[in-house]
N, C-alpha and C positions, 0 to 999 in steps of 0.2 A: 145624361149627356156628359163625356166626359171631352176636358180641352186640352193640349199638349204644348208646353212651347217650349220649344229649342234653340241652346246658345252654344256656342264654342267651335262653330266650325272656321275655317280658313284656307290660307297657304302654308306648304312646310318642307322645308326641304328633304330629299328621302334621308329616312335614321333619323328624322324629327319626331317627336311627339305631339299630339293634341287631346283636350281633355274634352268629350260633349257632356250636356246637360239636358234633361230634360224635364220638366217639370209637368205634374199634372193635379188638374183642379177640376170640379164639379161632384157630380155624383158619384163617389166612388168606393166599390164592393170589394170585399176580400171571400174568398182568396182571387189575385189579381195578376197578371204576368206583366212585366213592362220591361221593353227591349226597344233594340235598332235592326232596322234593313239599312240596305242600301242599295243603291241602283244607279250602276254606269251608265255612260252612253252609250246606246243601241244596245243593252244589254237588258234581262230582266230582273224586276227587284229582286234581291236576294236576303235571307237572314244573315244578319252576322251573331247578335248575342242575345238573348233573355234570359230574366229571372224572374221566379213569384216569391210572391208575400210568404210562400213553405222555404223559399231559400234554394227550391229546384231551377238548375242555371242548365243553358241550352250553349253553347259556344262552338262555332266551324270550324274546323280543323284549320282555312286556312290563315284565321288568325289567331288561333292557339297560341299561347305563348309570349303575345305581344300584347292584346286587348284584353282587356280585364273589366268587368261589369259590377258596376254596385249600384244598392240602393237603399233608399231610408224608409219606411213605410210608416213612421209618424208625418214626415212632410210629402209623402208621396212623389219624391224623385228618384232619379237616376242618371247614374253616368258612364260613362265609356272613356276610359283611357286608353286611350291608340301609343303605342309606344314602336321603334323600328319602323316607323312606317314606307311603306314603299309605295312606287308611282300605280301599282293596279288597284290600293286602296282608293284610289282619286272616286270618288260618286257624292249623289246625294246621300246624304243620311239621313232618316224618316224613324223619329220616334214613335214606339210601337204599343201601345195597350190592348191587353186581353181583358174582359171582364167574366169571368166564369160564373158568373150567378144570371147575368141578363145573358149570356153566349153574342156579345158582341166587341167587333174589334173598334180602335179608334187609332188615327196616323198624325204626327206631325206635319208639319206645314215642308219639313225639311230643311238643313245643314247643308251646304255644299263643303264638301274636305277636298283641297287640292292638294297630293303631294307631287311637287315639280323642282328641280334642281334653276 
């Protein structure tokens, strides 16, 4: 079983920044992918970034450029820097684990990122 906790979410104004974190603990396999969804209102969740423990990074076009994903894989975290950010980034944010040895996924608890002027 693996456990997720996530920090750094909030309010920002647009062209603010925010940093997430996520941290994960339990039983944990490599090689491994650890990323963020998120999921507006009335919308459905969507990926924004991943990366594995090989260093293969997943990122959507429509934060390209602004969001940037790292991770440590001695302490098994990661994070997301949201930079520029604009009012349609506003969702939860749901840190993401793949375990590629057991083929199963594991989700955060969730971040809420409000960008609002």
């Amino acid at each position: 079983q693996v456990q997720l906790v996530e920090s750094g979410g909030g309010l920002v104004q647009p062209g603010g920044s925010l940093r997430l974190s996520c941290a994960a603990s339990g039983t944990l396999y490599k090689p491994n992918v650890m990323g963020w969804y998120r999921q507006a209102p009335g919308k459905e969740r969507e990926l924004v970034a991943t990366l594995s423990t090989r260093g293969t990074e997943n990122l959507v076009d429509p934060v390209r450029g602004r969001f940037y994903i790292y991770r440590n894989n001695i302490d098994n975290t990661a994070s997301l820097q949201m930079n520029n950010l604009k009012a349609d980034d506003t969702a939860v944010y749901y840190c993401y684990f793949w375990d590629n040895t057991i083929r199963r996924e594991f989700w955060g608890q969730g971040t809420q990122v409000t960008v609002s002027s």
